[in-house]
DOBA-948260 format. One record per residue (C-alpha): residue number from 1; y, x, z. Coordinates in steps of 0.05 Angstrom, whole numbers, plus 5000, padded with zeros to 4 digits. Example, Ala and Ser with C-alpha at 12.3 -4.5 7.8 and 13.67 -1.06 7.14 Angstrom:
BEGIN
site resi=1 yy=4910 xx=5246 zz=5156 $
site resi=2 yy=4979 xx=5273 zz=5143 $
//
This chain:
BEGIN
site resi=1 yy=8717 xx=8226 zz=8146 $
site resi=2 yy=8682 xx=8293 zz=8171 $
site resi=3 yy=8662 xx=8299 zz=8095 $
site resi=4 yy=8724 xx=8300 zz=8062 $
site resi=5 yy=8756 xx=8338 zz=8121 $
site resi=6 yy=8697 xx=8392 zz=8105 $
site resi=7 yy=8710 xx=8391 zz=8030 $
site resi=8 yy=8793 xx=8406 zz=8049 $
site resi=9 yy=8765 xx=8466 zz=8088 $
site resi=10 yy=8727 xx=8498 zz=8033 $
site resi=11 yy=8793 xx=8498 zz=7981 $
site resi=12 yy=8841 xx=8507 zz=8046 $
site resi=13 yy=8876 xx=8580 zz=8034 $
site resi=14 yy=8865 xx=8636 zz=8071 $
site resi=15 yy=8899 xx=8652 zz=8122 $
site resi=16 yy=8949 xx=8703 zz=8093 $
site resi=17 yy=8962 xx=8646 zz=8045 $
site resi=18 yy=8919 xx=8679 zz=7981 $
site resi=19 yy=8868 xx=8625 zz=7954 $
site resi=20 yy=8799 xx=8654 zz=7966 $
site resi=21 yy=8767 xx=8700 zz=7922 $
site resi=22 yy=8721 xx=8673 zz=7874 $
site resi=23 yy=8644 xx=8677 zz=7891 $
site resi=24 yy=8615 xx=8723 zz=7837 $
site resi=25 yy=8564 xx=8704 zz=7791 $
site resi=26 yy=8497 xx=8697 zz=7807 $
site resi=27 yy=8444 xx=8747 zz=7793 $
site resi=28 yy=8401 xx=8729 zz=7739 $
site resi=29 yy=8354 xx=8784 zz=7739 $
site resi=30 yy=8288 xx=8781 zz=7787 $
site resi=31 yy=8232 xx=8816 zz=7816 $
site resi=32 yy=8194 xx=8853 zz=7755 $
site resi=33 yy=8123 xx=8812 zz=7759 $
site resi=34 yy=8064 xx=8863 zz=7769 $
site resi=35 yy=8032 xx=8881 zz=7708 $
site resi=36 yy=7964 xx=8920 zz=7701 $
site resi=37 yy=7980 xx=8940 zz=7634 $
site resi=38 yy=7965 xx=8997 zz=7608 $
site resi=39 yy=8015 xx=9055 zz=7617 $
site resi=40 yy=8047 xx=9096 zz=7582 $
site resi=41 yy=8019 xx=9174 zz=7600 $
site resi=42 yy=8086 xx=9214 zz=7567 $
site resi=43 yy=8112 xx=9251 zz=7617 $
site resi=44 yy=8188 xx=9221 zz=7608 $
site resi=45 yy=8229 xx=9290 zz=7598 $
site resi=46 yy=8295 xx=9324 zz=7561 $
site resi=47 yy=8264 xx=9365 zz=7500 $
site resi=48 yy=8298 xx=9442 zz=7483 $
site resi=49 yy=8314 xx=9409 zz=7420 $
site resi=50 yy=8358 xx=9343 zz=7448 $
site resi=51 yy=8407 xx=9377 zz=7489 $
site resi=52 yy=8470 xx=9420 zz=7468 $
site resi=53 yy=8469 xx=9488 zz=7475 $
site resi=54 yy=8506 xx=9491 zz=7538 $
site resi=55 yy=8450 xx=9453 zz=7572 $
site resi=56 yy=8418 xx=9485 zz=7635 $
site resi=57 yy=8359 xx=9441 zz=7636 $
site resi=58 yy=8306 xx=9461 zz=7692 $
site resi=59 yy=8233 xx=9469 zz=7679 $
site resi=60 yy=8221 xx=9408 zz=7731 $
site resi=61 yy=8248 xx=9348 zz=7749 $
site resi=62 yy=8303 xx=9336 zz=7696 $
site resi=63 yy=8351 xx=9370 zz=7743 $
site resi=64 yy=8415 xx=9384 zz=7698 $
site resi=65 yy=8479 xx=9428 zz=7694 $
site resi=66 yy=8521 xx=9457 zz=7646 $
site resi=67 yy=8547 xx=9526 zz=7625 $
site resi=68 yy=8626 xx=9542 zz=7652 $
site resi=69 yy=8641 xx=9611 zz=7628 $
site resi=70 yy=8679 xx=9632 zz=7569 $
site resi=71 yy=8714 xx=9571 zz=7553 $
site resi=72 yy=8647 xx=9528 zz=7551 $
site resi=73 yy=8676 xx=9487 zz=7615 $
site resi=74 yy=8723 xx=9456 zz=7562 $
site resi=75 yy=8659 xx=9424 zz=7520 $
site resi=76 yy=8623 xx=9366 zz=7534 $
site resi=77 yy=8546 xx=9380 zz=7552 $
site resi=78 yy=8490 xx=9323 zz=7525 $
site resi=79 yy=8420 xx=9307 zz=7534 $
site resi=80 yy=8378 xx=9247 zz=7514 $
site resi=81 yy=8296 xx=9235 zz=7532 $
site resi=82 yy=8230 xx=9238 zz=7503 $
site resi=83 yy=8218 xx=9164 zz=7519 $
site resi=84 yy=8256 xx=9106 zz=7491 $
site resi=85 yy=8249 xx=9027 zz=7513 $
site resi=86 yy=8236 xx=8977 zz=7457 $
site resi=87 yy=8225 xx=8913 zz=7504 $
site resi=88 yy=8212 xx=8894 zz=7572 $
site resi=89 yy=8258 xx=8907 zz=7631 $
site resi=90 yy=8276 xx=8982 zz=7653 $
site resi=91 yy=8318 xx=9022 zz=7684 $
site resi=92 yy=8335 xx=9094 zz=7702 $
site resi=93 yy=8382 xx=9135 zz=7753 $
site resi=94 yy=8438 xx=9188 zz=7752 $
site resi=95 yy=8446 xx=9225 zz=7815 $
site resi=96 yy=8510 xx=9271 zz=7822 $
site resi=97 yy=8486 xx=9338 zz=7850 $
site resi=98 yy=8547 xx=9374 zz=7854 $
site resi=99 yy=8615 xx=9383 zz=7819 $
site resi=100 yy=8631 xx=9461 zz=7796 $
site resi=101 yy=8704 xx=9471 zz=7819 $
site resi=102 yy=8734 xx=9509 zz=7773 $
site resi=103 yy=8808 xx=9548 zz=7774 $
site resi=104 yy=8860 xx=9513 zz=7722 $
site resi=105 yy=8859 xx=9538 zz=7649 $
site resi=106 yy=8936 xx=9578 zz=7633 $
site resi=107 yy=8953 xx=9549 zz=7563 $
site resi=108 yy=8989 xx=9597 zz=7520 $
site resi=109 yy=9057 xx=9620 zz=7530 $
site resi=110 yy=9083 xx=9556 zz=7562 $
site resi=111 yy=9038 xx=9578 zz=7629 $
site resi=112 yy=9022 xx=9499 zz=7636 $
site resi=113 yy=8967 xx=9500 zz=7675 $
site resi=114 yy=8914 xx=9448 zz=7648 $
site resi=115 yy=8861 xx=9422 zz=7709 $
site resi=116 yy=8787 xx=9426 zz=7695 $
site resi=117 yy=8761 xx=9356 zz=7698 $
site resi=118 yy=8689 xx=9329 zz=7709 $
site resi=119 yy=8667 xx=9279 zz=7667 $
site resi=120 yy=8597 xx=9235 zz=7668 $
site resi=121 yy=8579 xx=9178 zz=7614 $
site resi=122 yy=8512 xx=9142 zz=7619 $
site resi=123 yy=8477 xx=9108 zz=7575 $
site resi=124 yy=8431 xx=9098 zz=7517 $
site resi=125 yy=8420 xx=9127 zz=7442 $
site resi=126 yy=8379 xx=9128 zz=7385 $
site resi=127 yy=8327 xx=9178 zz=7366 $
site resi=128 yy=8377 xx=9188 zz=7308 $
site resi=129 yy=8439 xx=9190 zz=7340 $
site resi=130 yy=8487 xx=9253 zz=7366 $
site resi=131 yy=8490 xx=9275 zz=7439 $
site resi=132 yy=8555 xx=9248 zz=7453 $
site resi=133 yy=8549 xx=9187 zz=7484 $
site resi=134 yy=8593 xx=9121 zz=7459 $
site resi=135 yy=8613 xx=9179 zz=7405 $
site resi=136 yy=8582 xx=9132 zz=7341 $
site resi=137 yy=8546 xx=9061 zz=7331 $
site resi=138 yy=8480 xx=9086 zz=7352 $
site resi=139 yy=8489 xx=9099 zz=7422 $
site resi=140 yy=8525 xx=9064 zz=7480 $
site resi=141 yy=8554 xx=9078 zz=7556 $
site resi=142 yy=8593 xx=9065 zz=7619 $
site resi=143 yy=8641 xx=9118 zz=7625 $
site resi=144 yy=8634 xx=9128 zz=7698 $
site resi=145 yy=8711 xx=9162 zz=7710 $
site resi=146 yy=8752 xx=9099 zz=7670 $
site resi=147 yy=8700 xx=9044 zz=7676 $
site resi=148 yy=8696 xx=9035 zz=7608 $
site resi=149 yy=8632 xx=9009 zz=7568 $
site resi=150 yy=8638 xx=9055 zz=7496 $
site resi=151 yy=8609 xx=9048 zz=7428 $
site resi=152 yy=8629 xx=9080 zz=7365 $
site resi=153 yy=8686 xx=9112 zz=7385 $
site resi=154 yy=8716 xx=9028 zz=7420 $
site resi=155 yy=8723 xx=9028 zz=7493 $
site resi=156 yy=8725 xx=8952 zz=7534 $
site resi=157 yy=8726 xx=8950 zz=7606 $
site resi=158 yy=8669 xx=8935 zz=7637 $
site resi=159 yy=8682 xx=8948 zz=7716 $
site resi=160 yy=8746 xx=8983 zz=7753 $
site resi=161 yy=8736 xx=9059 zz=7763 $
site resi=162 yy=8683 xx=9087 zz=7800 $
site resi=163 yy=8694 xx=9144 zz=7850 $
site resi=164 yy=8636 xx=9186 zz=7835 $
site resi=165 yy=8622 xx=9230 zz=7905 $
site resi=166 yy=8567 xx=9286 zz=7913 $
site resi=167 yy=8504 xx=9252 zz=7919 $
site resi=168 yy=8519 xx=9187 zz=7883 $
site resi=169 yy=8474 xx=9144 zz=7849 $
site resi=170 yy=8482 xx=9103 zz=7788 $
site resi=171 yy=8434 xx=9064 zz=7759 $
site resi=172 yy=8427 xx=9030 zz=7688 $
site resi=173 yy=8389 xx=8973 zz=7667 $
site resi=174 yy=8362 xx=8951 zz=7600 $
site resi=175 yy=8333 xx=8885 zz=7585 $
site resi=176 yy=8299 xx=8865 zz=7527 $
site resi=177 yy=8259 xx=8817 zz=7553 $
site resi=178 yy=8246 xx=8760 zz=7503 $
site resi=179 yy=8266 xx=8684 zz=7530 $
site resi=180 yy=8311 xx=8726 zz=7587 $
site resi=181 yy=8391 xx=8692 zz=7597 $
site resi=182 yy=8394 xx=8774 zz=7601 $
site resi=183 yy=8365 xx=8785 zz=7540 $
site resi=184 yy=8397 xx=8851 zz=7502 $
site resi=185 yy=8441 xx=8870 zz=7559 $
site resi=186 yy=8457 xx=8940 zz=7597 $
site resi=187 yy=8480 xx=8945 zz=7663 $
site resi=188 yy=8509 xx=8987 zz=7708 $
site resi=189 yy=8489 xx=8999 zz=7790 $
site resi=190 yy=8518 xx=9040 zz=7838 $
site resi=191 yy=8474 xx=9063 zz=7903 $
site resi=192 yy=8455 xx=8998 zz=7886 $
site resi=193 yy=8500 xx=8951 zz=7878 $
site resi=194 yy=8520 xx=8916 zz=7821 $
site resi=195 yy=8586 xx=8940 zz=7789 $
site resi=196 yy=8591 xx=8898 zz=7718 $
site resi=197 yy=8560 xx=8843 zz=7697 $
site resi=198 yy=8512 xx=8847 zz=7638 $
site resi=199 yy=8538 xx=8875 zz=7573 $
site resi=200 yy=8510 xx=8853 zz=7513 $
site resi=201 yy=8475 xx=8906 zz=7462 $
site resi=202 yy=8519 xx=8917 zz=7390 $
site resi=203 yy=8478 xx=8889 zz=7334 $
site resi=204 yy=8472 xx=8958 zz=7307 $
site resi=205 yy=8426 xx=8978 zz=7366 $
site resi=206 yy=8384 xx=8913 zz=7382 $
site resi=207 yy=8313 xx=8919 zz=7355 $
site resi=208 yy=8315 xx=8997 zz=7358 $
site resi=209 yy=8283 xx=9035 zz=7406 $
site resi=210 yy=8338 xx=9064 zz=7458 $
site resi=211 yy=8330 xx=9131 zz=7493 $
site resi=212 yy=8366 xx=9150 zz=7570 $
site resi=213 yy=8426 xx=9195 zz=7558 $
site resi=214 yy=8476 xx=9231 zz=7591 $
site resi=215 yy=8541 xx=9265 zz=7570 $
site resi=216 yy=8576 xx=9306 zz=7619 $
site resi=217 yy=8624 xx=9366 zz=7639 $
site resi=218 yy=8626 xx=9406 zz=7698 $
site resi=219 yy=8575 xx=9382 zz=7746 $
site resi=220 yy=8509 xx=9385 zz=7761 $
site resi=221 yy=8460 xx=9310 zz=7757 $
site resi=222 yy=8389 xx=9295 zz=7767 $
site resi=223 yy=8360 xx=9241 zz=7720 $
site resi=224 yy=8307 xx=9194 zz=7748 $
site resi=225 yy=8260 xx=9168 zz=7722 $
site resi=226 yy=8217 xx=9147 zz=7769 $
site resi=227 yy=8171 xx=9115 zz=7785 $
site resi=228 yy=8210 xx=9099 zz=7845 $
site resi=229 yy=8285 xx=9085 zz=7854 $
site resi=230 yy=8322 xx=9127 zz=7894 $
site resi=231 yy=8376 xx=9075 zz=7913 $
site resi=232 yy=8330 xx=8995 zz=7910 $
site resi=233 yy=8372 xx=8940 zz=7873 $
site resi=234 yy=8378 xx=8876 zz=7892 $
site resi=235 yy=8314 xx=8858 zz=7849 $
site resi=236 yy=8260 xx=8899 zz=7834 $
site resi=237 yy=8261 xx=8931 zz=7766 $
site resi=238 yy=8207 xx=8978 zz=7737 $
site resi=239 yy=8233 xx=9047 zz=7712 $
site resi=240 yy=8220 xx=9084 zz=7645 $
site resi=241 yy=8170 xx=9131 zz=7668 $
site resi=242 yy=8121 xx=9073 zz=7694 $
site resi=243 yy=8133 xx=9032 zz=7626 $
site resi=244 yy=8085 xx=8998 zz=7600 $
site resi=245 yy=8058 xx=9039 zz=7540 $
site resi=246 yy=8072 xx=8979 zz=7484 $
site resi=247 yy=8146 xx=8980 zz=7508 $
site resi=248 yy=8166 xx=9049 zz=7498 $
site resi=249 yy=8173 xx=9096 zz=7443 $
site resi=250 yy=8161 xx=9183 zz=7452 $
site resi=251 yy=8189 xx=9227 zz=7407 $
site resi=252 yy=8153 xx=9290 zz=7405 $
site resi=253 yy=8171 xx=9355 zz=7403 $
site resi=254 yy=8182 xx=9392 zz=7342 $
site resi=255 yy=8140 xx=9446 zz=7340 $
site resi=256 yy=8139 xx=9499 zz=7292 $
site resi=257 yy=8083 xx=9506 zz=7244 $
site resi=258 yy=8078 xx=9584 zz=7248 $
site resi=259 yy=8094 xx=9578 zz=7320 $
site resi=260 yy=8154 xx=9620 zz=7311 $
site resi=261 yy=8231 xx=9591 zz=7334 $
site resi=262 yy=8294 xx=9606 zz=7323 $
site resi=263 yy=8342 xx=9629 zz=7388 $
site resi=264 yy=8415 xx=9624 zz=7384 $
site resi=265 yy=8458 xx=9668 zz=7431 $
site resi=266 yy=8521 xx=9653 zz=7444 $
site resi=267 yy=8578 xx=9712 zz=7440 $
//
């Protein structure tokens, strides 16, 4: 019969005689609903005081980069934001500006010459938690280079490695949406594409609120966050800076009380 004949076709091999690649899952998450809740009216930014000291931050638009000279290319650079989700569906982007070529480092007398690297982990963190993302239990991320998902110092894979190009875009999704099959999950998109499937939260960071990070070494990223994308996904999903103002947490800046602060110059 034409039916069964039909059903051979689908499980037939392909032609070079590999079985067909599986279909991949489908995609769970969906348009974001419109909501005409209120808002929240923090302007979503990295504060002086949550980035390492080899930050470059600028004064707008959460373009960052780090410093190279004097051995500083060697240390890892960190920043984490004002605003931190603690339900509801949002996400935020990571755009790679540029990459600072630098020459190779001569170590000691062997002469072995040691190759700068770049390095970018996404993620989120704590209020509480270091700069160094995946570095202890209260932060989590996709290390971009490997393709690993890291927590507390454990890395699992998550997706194969990502080739991170001048202007690339990744994008990372947190759901906490109650009654969601998605529920406690981060993801990880690049220009818009799904690259992992979603990775649940560790118990030690559901029910807290979790700020956007980024680690990084020589190169240069713009952090969006909103309040639109700059590469769509496949559904539409809100991002942190048009939260709504029940779902987010702001940590405020700590300000002095005789106005007076304390500057640290490196030597």
């Amino acid at each position: 019969p034409a039916e069964a004949a039909a059903a051979e076709g689908d499980d037939a091999p392909a032609p070079d005689g590999k079985p067909p690649a599986p279909e991949p899952p489908k995609e769970l998450e969906e348009d974001a609903p419109a909501c005409k809740k209120a808002r929240s009216k923090e302007p979503v930014a990295f504060l002086v005081e949550d980035t390492t000291l080899n930050v470059l931050p600028s004064t707008t638009n959460n373009l960052l980069m780090t410093l190279t000279d004097g051995g500083v290319q060697h240390l890892l650079a960190g920043a984490r934001s004002n605003v931190g989700v603690t339900r509801g569906r949002y996400m935020f982007e990571v755009k790679v500006i540029e990459y600072v070529s630098l020459p190779d480092t001569m170590m000691g007398r062997s002469g072995k010459a040691v190759p700068q690297r770049s390095l970018l982990r996404i993620g989120l963190a704590t209020a509480s938690s270091n700069l160094f993302l995946g570095d202890s239990a209260e932060s989590i991320c996709f290390d971009v280079s490997t393709g690993n998902l890291m927590h507390n110092r454990q890395s699992s894979k998550a997706c194969l490695k990502l080739n991170a190009f001048q202007g690339s875009i990744f994008g990372v999704v947190l759901n906490l949406e109650e009654g969601h099959p998605n529920r406690n999950t981060v993801s990880l998109f690049k220009d818009g594409v799904r690259v992992c499937q979603p990775q649940p939260l560790p118990e030690a960071l559901v029910g807290k609120a979790l700020f956007p990070t980024v680690t990084f070494k020589n190169m240069t990223t713009y952090v969006n966050f909103g309040p639109e994308p700059l590469s769509p996904l496949p559904f539409k999903c809100r991002l942190v800076s048009d939260a709504t103002k029940a779902d987010v947490a702001v940590k405020k800046e700590d300000v002095p009380s005789d106005g007076k602060y304390e500057v640290l110059f490196p030597v």
